[in-house]
C-alpha positions as CSV (number, residue, x, y, z in Angstrom):
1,X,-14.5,21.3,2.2
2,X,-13.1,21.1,5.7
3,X,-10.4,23.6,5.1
4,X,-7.4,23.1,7.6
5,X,-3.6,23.3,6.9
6,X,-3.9,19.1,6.6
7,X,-6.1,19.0,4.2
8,X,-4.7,21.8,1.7
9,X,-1.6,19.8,1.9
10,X,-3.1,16.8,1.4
11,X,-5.2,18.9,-2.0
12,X,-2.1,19.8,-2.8
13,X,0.2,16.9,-2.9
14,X,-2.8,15.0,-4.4
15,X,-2.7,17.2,-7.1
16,X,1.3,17.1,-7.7
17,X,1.5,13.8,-7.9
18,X,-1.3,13.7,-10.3
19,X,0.0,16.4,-12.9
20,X,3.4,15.1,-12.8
21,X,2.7,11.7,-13.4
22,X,0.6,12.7,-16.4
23,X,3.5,15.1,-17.5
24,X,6.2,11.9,-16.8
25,X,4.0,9.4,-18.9
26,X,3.6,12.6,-21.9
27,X,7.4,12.6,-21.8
28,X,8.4,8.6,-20.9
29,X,6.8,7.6,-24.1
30,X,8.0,10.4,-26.5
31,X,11.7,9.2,-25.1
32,X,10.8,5.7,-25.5
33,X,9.4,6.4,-29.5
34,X,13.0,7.6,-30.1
35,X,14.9,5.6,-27.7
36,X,18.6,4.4,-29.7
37,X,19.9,2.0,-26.7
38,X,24.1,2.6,-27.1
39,X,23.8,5.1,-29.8
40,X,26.3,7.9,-29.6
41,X,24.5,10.6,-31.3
42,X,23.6,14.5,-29.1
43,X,19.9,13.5,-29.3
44,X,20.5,10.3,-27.5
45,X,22.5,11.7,-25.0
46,X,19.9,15.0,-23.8
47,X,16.9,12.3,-24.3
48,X,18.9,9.9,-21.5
49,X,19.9,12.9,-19.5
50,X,16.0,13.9,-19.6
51,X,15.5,10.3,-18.8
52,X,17.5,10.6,-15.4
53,X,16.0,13.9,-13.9
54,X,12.5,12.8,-15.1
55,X,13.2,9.5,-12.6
56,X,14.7,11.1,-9.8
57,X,11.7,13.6,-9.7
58,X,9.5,10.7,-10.4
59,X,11.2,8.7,-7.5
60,X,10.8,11.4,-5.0
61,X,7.1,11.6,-5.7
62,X,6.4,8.4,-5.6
63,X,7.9,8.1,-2.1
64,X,5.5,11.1,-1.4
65,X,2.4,8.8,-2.9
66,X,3.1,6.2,-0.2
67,X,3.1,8.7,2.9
68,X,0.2,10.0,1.6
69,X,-1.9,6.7,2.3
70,X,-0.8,7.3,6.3
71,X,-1.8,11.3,5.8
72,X,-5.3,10.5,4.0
73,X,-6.5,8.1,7.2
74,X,-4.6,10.2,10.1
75,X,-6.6,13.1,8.5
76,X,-9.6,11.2,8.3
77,X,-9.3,10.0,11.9
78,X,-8.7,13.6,12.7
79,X,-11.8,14.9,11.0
80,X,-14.3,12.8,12.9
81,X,-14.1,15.0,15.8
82,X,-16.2,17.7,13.2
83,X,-18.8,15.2,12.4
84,X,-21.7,14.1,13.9
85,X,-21.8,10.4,14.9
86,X,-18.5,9.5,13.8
87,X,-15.9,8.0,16.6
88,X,-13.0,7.4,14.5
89,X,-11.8,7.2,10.6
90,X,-14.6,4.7,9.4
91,X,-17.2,7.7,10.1
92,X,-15.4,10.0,8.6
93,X,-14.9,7.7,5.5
94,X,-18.4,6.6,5.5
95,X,-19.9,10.3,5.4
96,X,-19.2,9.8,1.8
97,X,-20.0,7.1,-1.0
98,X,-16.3,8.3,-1.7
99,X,-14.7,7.8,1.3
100,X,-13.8,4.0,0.9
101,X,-12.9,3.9,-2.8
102,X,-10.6,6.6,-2.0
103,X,-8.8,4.6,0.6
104,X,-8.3,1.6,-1.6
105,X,-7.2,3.4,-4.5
106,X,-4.8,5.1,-2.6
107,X,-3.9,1.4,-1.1
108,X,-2.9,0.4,-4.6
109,X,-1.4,3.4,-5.7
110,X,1.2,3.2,-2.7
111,X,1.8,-0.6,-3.7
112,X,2.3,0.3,-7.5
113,X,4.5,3.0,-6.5
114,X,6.4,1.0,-4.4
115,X,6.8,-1.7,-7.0
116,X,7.9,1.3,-9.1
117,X,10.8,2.4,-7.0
118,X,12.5,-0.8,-6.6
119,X,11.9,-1.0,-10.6
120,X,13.4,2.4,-10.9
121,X,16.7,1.3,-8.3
122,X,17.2,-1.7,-10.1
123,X,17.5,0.4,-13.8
124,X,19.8,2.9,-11.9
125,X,22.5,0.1,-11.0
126,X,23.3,-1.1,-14.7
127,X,24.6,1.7,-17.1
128,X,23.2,0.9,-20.3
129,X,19.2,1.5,-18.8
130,X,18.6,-1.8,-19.9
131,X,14.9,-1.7,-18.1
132,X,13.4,1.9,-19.3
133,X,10.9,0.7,-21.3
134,X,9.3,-1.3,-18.8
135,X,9.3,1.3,-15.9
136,X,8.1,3.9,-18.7
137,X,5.8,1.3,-20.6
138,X,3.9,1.4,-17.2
139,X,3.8,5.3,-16.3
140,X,0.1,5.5,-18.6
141,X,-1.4,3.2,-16.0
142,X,0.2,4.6,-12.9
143,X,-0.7,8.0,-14.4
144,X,-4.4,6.7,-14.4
145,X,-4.3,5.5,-11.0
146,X,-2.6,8.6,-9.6
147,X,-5.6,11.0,-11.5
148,X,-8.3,8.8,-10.5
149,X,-6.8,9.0,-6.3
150,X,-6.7,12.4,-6.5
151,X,-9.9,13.4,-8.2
152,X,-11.8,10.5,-5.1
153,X,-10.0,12.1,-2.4
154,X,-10.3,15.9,-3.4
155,X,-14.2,15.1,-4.4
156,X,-14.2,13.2,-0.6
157,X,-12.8,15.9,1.1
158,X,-14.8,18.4,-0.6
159,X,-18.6,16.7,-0.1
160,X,-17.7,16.5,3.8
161,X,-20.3,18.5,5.8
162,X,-20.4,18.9,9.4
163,X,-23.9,19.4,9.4
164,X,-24.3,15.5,7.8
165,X,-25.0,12.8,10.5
166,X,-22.6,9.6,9.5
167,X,-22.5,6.2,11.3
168,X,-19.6,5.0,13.6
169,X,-17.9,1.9,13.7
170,X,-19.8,0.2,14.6
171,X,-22.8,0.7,12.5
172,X,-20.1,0.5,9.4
173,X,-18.9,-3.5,10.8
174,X,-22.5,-4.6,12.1
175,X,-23.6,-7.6,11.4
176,X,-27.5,-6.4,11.1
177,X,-26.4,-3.3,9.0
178,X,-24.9,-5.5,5.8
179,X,-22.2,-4.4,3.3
180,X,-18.7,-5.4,2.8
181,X,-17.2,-4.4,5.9
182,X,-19.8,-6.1,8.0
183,X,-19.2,-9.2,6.0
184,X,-15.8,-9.2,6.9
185,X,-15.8,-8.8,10.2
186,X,-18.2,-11.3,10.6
187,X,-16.4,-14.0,9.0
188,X,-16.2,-17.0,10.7
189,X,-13.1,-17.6,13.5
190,X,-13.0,-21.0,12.3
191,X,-12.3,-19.8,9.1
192,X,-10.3,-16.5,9.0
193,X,-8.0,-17.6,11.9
194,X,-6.4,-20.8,10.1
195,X,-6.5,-18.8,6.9
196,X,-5.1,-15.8,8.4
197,X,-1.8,-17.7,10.3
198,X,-1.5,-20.6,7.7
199,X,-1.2,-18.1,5.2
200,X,1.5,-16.3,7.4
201,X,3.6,-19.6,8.3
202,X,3.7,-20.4,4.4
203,X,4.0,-17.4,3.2
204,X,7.4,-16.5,5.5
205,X,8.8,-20.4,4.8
206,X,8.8,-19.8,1.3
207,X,10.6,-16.4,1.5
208,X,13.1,-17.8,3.2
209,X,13.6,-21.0,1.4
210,X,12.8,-19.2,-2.1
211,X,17.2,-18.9,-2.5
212,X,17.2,-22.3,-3.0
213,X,14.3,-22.7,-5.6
214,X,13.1,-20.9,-7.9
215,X,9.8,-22.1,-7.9
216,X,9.1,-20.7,-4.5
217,X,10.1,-17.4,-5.5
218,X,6.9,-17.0,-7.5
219,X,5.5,-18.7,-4.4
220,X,6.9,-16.2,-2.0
221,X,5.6,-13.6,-4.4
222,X,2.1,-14.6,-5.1
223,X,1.6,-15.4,-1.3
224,X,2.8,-11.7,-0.9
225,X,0.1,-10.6,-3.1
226,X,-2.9,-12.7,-1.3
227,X,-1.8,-11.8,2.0
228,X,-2.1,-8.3,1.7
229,X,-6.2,-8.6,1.9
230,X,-6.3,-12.0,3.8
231,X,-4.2,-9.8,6.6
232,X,-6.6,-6.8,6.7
233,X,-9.6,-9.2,7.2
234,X,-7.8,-11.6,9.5
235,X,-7.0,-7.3,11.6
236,X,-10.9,-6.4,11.3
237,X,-12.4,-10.3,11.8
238,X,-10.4,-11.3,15.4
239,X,-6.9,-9.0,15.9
240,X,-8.9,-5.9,16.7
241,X,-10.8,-7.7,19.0
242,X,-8.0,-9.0,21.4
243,X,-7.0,-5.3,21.4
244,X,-10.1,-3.8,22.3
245,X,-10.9,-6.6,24.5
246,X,-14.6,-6.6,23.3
247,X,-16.0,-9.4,21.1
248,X,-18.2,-7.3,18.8
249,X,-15.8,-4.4,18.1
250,X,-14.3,-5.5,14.8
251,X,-13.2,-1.5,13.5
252,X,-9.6,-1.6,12.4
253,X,-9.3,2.4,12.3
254,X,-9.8,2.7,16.3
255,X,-6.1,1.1,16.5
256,X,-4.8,4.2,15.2
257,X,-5.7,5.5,18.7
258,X,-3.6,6.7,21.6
259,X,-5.4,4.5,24.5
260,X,-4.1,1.3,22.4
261,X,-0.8,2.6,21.7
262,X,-1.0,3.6,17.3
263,X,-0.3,0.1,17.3
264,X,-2.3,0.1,14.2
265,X,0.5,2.2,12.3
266,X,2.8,-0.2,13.0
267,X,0.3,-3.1,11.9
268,X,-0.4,-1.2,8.6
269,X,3.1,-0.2,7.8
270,X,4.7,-3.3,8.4
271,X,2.3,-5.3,6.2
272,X,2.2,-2.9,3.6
273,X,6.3,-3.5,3.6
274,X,6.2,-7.2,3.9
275,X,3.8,-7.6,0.7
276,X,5.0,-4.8,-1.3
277,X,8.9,-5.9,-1.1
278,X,8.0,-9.6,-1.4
279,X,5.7,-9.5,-4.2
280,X,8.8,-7.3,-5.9
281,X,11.0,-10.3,-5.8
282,X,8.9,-11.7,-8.4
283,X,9.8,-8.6,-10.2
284,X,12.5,-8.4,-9.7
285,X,13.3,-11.9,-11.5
286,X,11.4,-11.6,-14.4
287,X,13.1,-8.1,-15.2
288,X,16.5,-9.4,-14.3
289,X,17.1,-11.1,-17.6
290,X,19.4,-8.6,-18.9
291,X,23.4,-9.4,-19.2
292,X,23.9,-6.1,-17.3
293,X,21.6,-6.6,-14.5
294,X,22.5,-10.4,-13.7
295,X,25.5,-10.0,-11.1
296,X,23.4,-7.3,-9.2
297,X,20.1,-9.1,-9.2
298,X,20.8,-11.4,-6.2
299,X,22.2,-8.6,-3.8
300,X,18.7,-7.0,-4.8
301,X,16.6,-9.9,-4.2
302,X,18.6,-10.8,-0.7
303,X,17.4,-7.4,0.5
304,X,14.3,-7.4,-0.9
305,X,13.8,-10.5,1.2
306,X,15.0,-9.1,4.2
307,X,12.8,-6.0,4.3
308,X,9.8,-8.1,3.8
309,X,10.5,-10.8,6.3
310,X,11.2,-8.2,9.3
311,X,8.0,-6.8,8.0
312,X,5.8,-9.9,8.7
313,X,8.3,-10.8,11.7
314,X,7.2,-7.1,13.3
315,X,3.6,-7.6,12.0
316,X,3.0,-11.0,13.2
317,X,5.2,-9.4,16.8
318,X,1.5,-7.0,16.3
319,X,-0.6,-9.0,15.7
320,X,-0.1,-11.9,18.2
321,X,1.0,-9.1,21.2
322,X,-2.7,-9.3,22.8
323,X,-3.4,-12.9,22.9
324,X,0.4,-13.4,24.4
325,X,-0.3,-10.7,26.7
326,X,-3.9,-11.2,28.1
327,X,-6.3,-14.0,28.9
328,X,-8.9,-12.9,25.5
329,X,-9.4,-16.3,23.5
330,X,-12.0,-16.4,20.7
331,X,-14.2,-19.5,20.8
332,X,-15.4,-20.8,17.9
């Protein structure tokens, strides 16, 4: 392993997160065998008392899961520099058969976790807990996920050898060298571009017209959910091209770069945002049902809204910056 003061931290969080979720799942379902919703007895009491420090640890961590996507790839990006043939992240994830799982567990594990927060807000605002088994009935599974990210990422981190000659960029999005990422960055402009900003215009026009119909709630939601992928290719298959101003370099980790501005933080976070707070409206409205959640559920869903459509606003603002502000057109 590659030891520097990132990467311990990064071992180490990895490994918090994982043993306390596994502890909070161990104790979320012996509360939930002996759960008494509005009984007054002592037991009842410590076990929702237990309840609310076990959350606001939980919370606290899982906020900690989601930085930890944007600390895995700045370290990755930082470790190229140590290894032979790599120019940016993509090398350093491709030195390993570990490398890319890694990342995309982590992806979902920062979704789920921010799924779980707004889940864990909502529960906070009604006295009576009235959603505890469903944000404890999932812990197991986010427990799973957590373990799995952290064994990928320590087992990653730990087969990286300086002495190991990896491909850059753009070996990993070649066209001639196969695999998935080459596959997406060579999809065609005819299709990915329509795909990529149809998706975007319905997607936002349902979020904003989903107060007036239910229907395109679970619209705005499920759009949220498909976008999240349809996004990343549309950023590897023709956005990182107007930035780099070259038609055959598709890498999306380069972005991350100082000569084109980190815009590539702001790309990631803001998408990540926009999908994770729409798809929670969905949530949101299915977990609502409660008589003591009902007059708080639309105040949640209004700002729910609101963070996700400044995140595709400020993503879209991104993505569409280098064809507003330069003469690079695609032709297709």
């Amino acid at each position: 392993m590659m030891l520097s003061p990132m990467v311990l931290g990064l071992v180490a969080a990895e490994a918090l997160v994982a043993w306390y979720a596994v502890y909070a799942a161990i104790t979320g379902t012996a509360i939930l065998i002996r759960w008494e919703p509005g009984s007054p007895k002592e037991d009842q009491l410590k076990r929702e008392r237990r309840t609310a420090l076990v959350s606001s640890i939980l919370g606290h961590l899982m906020f900690l899961e989601i930085l930890l996507l944007g600390v895995f790839v700045a370290i990755a990006d930082e470790l190229h520099s140590l290894l032979t043939g790599a120019m940016c992240a993509a090398g350093t994830l491709n030195a390993s058969g570990l490398g890319y799982p890694a990342l995309l567990v982590m992806l979902a594990g920062s979704v789920l976790s921010g799924l779980w927060l707004v889940l864990n807000r909502l529960d906070a605002r009604a006295p009576d807990f009235p959603l505890i088994r469903v944000k404890y009935g999932v812990l197991p599974l986010l427990a799973l996920v957590f373990v799995a990210q952290a064994v990928l990422v320590i087992r990653f981190l730990a087969e990286l050898d300086p002495e190991f000659s990896t491909s850059c960029c753009a070996s990993v999005f070649d066209s001639d060298r196969g695999g998935f990422g080459s596959e997406v960055a060579h999809l065609s402009a005819g299709l990915i571009q329509p795909l990529f900003w149809g998706g975007l215009v319905v997607t936002v026009l349902s979020g904003v017209l989903s107060p007036t119909r239910r229907g395109l709630r679970w619209l705005f939601t499920g759009l949220s959910a498909l976008m999240l992928p349809v996004a990343l290719a549309g950023v590897i298959g023709f956005i990182s091209l107007a930035y780099y101003q070259l038609p055959t370099h598709h890498c999306p980790f380069c972005l991350l770069h100082a000569e084109y501005g980190r815009v590539g933080y702001l790309l990631y976070t803001s998408l990540l945002v926009a999908t994770t707070a729409g798809m929670a409206t969905g949530m949101v409205s299915w977990c609502g049902r409660s008589n003591s959640l009902q007059p708080r559920i639309p105040a949640v869903l209004r700002s729910l809204r609101r963070w996700s459509l400044a995140g595709y606003a400020t993503f879209v603002g991104a993505a569409a910056w280098p064809f507003i502000t330069s003469g690079f057109r695609l032709s297709y």
